[in-house]
C-alpha positions in Angstrom: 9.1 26.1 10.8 8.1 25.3 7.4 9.4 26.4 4.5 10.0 27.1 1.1 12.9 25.2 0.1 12.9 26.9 -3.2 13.6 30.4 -4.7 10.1 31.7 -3.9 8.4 34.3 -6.5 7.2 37.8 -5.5 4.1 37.0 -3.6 4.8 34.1 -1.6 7.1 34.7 1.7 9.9 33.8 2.0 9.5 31.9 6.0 6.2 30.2 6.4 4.7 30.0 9.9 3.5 26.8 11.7 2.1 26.8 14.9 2.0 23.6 16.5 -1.4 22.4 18.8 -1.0 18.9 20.4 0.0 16.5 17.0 -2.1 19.1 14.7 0.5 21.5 12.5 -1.2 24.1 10.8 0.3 24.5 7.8 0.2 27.8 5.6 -1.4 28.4 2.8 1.8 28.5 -0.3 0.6 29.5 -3.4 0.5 26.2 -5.7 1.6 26.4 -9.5 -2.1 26.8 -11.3 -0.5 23.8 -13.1 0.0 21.6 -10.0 -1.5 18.2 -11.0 0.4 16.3 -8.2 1.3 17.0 -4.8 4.5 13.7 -3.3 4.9 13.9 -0.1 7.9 12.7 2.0 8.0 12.0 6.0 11.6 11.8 7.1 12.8 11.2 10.5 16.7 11.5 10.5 17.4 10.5 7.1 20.1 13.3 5.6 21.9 10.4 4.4 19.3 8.8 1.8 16.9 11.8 1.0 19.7 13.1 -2.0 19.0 10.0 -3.5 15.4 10.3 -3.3 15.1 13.8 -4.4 17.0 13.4 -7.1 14.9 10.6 -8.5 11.7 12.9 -8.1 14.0 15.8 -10.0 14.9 13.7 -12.7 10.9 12.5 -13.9 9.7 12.3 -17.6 6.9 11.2 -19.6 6.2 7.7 -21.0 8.2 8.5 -23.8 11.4 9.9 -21.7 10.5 13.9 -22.0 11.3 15.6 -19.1 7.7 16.0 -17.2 6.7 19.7 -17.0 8.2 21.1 -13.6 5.0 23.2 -12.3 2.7 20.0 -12.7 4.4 18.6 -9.5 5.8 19.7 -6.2 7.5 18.0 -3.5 6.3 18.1 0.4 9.0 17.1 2.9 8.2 16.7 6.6 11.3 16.4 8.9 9.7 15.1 12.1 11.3 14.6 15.8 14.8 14.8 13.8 18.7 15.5 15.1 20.4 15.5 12.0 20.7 17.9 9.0 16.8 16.2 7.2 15.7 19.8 6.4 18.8 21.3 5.9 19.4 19.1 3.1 16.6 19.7 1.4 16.8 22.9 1.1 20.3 22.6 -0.4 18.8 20.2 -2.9 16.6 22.6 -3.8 18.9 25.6 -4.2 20.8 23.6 -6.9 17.7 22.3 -8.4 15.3 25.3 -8.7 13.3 24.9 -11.2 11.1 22.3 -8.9 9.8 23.7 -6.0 10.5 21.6 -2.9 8.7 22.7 0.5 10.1 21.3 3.9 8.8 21.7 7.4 10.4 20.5 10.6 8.0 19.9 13.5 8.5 18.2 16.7 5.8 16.1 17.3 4.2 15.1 20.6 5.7 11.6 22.2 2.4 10.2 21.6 1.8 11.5 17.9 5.4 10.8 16.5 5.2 7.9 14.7 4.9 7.7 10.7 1.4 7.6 10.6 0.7 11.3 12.0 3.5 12.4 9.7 2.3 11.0 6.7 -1.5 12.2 7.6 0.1 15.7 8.1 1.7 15.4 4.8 -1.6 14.1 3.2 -3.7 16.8 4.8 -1.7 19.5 3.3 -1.1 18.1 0.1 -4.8 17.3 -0.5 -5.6 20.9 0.6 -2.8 22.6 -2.1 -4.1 20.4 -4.6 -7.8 21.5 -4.5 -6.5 25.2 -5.3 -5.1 24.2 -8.6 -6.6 20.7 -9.7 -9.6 20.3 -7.7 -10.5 16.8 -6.8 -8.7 15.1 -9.6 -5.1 16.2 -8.1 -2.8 13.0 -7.0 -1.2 13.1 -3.9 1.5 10.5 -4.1 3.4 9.1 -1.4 6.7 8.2 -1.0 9.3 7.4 1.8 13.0 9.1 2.4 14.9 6.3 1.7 13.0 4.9 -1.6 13.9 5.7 -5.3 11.1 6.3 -7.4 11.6 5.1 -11.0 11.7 7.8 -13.4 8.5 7.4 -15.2 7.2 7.0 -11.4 4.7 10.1 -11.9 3.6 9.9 -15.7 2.5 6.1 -14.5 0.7 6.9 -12.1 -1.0 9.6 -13.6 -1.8 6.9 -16.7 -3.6 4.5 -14.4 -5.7 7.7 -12.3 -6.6 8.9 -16.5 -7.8 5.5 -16.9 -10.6 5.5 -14.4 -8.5 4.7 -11.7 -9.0 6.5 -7.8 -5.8 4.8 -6.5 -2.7 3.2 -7.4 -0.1 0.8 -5.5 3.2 0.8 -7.2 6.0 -2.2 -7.2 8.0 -1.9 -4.5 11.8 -3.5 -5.1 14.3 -3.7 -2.5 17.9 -3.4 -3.0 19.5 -6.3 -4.1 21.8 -6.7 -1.3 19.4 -8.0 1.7 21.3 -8.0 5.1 21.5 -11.3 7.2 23.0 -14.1 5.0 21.7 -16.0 2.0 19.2 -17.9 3.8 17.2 -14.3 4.7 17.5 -13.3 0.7 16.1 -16.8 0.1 13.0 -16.1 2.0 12.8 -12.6 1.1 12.6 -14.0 -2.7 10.2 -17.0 -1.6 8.0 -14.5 0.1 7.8 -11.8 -2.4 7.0 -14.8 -5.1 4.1 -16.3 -3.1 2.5 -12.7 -3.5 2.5 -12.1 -6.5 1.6 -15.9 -7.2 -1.3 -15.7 -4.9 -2.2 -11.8 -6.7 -2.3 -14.5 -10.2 -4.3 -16.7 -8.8 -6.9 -14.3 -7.1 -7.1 -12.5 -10.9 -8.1 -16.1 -11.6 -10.9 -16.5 -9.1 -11.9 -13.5 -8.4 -11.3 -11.2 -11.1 -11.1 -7.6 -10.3 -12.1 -5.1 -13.4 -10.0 -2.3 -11.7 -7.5 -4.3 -11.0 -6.4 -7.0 -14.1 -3.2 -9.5 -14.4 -0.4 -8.3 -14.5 -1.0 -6.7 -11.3 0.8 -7.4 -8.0 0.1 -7.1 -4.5 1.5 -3.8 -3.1 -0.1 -0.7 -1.8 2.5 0.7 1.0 3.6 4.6 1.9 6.9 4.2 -0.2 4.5 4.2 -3.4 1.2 4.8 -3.0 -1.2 7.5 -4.7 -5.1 8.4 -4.9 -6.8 11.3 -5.8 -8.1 14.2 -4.2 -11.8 13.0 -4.2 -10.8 9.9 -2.9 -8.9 10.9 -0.1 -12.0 13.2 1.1 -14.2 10.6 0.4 -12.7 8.0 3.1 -11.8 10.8 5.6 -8.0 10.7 4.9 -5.5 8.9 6.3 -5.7 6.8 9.3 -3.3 8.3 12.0 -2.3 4.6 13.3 1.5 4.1 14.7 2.5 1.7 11.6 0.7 0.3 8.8 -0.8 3.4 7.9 -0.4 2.6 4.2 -2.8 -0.7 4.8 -5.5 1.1 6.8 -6.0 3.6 4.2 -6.0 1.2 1.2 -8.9 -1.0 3.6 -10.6 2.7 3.9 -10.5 2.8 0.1 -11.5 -0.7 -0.7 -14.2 -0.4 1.8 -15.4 2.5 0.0 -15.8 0.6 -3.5 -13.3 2.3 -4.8 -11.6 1.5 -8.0 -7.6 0.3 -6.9 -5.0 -0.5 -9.0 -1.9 -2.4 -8.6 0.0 -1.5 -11.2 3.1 -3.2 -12.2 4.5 0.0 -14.1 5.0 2.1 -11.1 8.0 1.1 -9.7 10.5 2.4 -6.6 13.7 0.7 -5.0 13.7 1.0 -1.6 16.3 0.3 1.0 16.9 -3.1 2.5 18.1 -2.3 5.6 17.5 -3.4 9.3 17.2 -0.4 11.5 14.1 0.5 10.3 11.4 3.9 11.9 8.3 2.3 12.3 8.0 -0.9 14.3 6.3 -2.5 11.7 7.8 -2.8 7.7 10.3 -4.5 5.9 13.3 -3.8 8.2 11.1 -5.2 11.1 10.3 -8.4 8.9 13.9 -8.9 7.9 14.8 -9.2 11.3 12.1 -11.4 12.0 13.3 -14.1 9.1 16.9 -13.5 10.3 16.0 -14.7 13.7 13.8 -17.7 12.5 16.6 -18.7 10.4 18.5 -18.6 13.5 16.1 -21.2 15.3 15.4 -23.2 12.6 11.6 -22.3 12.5 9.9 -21.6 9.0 7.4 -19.1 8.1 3.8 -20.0 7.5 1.4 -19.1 4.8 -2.1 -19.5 3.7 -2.5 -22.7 1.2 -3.3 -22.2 -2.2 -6.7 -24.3 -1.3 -7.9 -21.5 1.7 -7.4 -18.8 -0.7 -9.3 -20.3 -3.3 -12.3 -21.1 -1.1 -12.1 -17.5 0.2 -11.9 -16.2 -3.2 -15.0 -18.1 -4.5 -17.1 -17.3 -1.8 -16.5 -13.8 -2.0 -17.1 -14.1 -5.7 -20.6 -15.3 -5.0 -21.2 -13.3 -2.4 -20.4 -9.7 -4.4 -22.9 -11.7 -6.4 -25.4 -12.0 -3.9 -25.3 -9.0 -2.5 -25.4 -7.0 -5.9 -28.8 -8.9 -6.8 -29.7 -7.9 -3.5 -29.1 -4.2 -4.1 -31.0 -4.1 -7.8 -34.2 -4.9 -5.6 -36.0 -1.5 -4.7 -36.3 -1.4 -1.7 -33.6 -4.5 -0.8 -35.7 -8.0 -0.3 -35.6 -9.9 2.9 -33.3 -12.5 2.2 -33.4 -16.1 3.6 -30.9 -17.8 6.3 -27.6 -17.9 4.4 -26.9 -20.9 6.0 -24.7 -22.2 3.6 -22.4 -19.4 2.7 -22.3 -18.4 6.2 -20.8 -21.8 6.8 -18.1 -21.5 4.1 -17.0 -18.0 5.3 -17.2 -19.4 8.9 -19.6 -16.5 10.3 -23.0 -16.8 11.5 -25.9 -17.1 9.6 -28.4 -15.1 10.6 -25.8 -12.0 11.1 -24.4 -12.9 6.9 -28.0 -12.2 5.8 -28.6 -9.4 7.5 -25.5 -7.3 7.1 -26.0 -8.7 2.9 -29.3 -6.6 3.2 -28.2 -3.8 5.1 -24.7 -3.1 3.6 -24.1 -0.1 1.5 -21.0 -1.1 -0.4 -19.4 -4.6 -0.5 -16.2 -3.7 0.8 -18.3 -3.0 4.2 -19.8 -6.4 4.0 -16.4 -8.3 3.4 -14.8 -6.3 5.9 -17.4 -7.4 8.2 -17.1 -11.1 7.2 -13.1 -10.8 8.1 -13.8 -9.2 11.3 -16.3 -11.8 12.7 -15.4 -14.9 10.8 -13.7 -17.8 13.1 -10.5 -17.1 14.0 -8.7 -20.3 13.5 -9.9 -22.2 10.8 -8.4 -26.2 9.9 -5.8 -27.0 7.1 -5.1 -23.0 6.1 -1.8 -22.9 7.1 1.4 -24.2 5.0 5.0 -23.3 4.7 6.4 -21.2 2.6 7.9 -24.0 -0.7 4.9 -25.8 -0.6 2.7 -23.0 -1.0 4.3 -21.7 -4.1 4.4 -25.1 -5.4 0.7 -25.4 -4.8 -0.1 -21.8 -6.2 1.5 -22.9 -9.2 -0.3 -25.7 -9.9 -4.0 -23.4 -9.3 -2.5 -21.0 -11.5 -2.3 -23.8 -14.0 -5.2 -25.8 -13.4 -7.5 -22.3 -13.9 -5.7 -21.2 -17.2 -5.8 -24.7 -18.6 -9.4 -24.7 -17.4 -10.9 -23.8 -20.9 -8.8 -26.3 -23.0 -11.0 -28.8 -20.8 -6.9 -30.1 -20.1 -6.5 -32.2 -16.9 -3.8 -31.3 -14.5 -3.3 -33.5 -11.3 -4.7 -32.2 -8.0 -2.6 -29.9 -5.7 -0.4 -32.3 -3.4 -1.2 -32.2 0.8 0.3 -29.2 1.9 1.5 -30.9 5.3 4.9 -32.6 5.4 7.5 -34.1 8.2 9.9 -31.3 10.2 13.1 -32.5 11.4 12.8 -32.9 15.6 14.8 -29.8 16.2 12.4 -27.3 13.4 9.7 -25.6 14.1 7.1 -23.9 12.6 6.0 -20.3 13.1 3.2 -17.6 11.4 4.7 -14.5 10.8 2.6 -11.8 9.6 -0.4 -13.5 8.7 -2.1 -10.2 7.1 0.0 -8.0 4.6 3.5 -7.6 4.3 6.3 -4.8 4.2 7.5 -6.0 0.5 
């Protein structure tokens, strides 16, 4: 049953129905505040323990200059799915003491096949987008968040400041707690990790730069905070309902789309650090993974600073190509791409005709990722060396104008000891 977890006003009831078909919850129609600007939505699968945390950082929100943010421009969706503990109950006793916001909470019991975090957050999505086109029309945010995260409290007027600029959607810093579970050495990769990203989000500023998306930016874009607009939700087709990784597929729909994206370093959550994660793939999953390496004496690897750069460049000149392509009326015939086909390892006569034929960019480079080779020479490097190198592209580009020489990046390849090993571990994007 969802319902309001709020004292409602006269003409809303107080028990909303749902009826449940297969994984699809129709949700009723609550009257939103005429001043409802954005919609956060929550999914929560047994997590009474951290959601009065969490609520209470989306109760205590201000402006950028630490007002208290009007309480009718947001609302709060909470979906307690396939739980046994006291989720809902829990927020509607948050809300009782805090009633002023209006919280909404529905518990459903999803299908074995549809209860995963994806269909939740889709459901959440779906209703929020649909709430927010009563009040704000297609420039409503519906920001996502997870149970067990802390949003910042400027977390709303930030986000709102980067959708005002131009922006259609925003990935906020994500910080975990600072005590990480599983020893020293799991904290040390953790820290390694998360400093690779956002060396390697530097360096592609560098490269590639990104008008949407200037330095300082960083690398995120995952359910715990993520926002976009109401057009641009409608405009992909909505969330992916995938059984993790949800967050990624939908920021690939949006970049894939054209759409502007923002990483923006000033919004900011803390999220948990902990092990026993609900979805199979995230942060809990990937501390588990280091803990165990650790164990073995295996090392993560990376991509080298040298592979991303090439990737980078080629991408830079083909947006280039393909945007001299499109100014053409109708689009020219171009010739074998041999050579760019050959950097971005796909074929040749395939590049040039998906250059002529793609309607946005972030179709064409999602094609090149999907049929370029899969295993490519001298990409891979461990972890240390990779900052190290990342460093020293990060320097060799900004020192580029001062015509300053800088000596080349080191080999990335170096001697293990007989009993280490080395091992990928999620090559594509990660938790935190």
């Amino acid at each position: 049953m969802f319902t309001a977890a709020r004292p409602l006003l006269s003409s809303e009831t107080t028990f909303l129905r749902t009826q449940q078909l297969g994984s699809h919850v129709e949700w009723p129609a609550a009257s939103p505040s005429t001043r409802l600007r954005i919609s956060v939505i929550i999914p929560a699968k047994d997590e009474a323990e951290n959601l009065p945390a969490t609520l209470a950082a989306l109760a205590a929100q201000t402006d950028l200059q630490g007002q208290p943010l009007d309480f009718a421009s947001y609302e709060v969706l909470v979906l307690a799915n396939n739980c046994h503990d006291q989720t809902a109950n829990v927020v509607r006793a948050f809300a009782q003491r805090h009633p002023r916001l209006a919280f909404y909470v529905a518990e459903v019991q999803l299908p074995a096949l549809d209860a995963h975090v994806g269909q939740a957050r889709r459901l959440l999505m779906d209703e929020a987008c649909r709430r927010l086109e009563r009040s704000a029309g297609s420039a409503g945010i519906i920001a996502s968040t997870d149970a067990d995260t802390r949003v910042s409290p400027t977390w709303l007027a930030a986000i709102q400041s980067e959708i005002q600029a131009g922006n259609d959607a925003v990935g906020g810093r994500i910080f975990p707690e600072r005590t990480i579970s599983g020893g020293c050495l799991v904290r040390r990769t953790h820290l390694r990790d998360a400093t690779y990203r956002v060396l390697r989000a530097h360096l592609e500023s560098l490269v590639d730069p990104d008008p949407a998306d200037p330095w300082p930016r960083h690398h995120q874009h995952y359910g715990a905070s993520l926002a976009l607009t109401v057009a641009a939700y409608r405009q992909v087709g909505g969330l992916p309902a995938v059984p993790f990784l949800e967050d990624e597929a939908l920021w690939q729909a949006l970049r894939r789309h054209d759409l502007r994206l923002r990483h923006s370093p000033g919004v900011q959550v803390t999220t948990s650090a902990r092990y026993a994660g609900r979805v199979a793939v995230g942060l809990s999953w990937q501390l588990r993974e280091w803990a165990q390496m650790m164990r073995q004496q295996r090392e993560p690897l990376v991509e080298s600073g040298a592979a991303l750069v090439a990737d980078w460049a080629a991408r830079r000149k083909l947006r280039q190509l393909w945007e001299n392509n499109r100014m053409q009326a109708p689009p020219r015939p171009l010739p074998s791409c041999i050579r760019m086909a050959a950097i971005l390892s796909v074929p040749a006569g395939a590049l040039t005709k998906q250059i002529t034929n793609a309607a946005t960019f972030g179709a064409l480079w999602e094609w090149v990722q999907t049929h370029r080779a899969s295993w490519r020479r001298g990409r891979l490097t461990t972890l240390p060396l990779a900052v190290a190198e990342l460093r020293l592209l990060i320097a060799q580009y900004q020192l580029a104008e001062l015509d300053v020489k800088v000596p080349a990046p080191a080999p990335t390849r170096r001697m293990l000891a007989p009993s280490q090993q080395v091992q990928t571990i999620l090559r594509g994007s990660m938790a935190v």
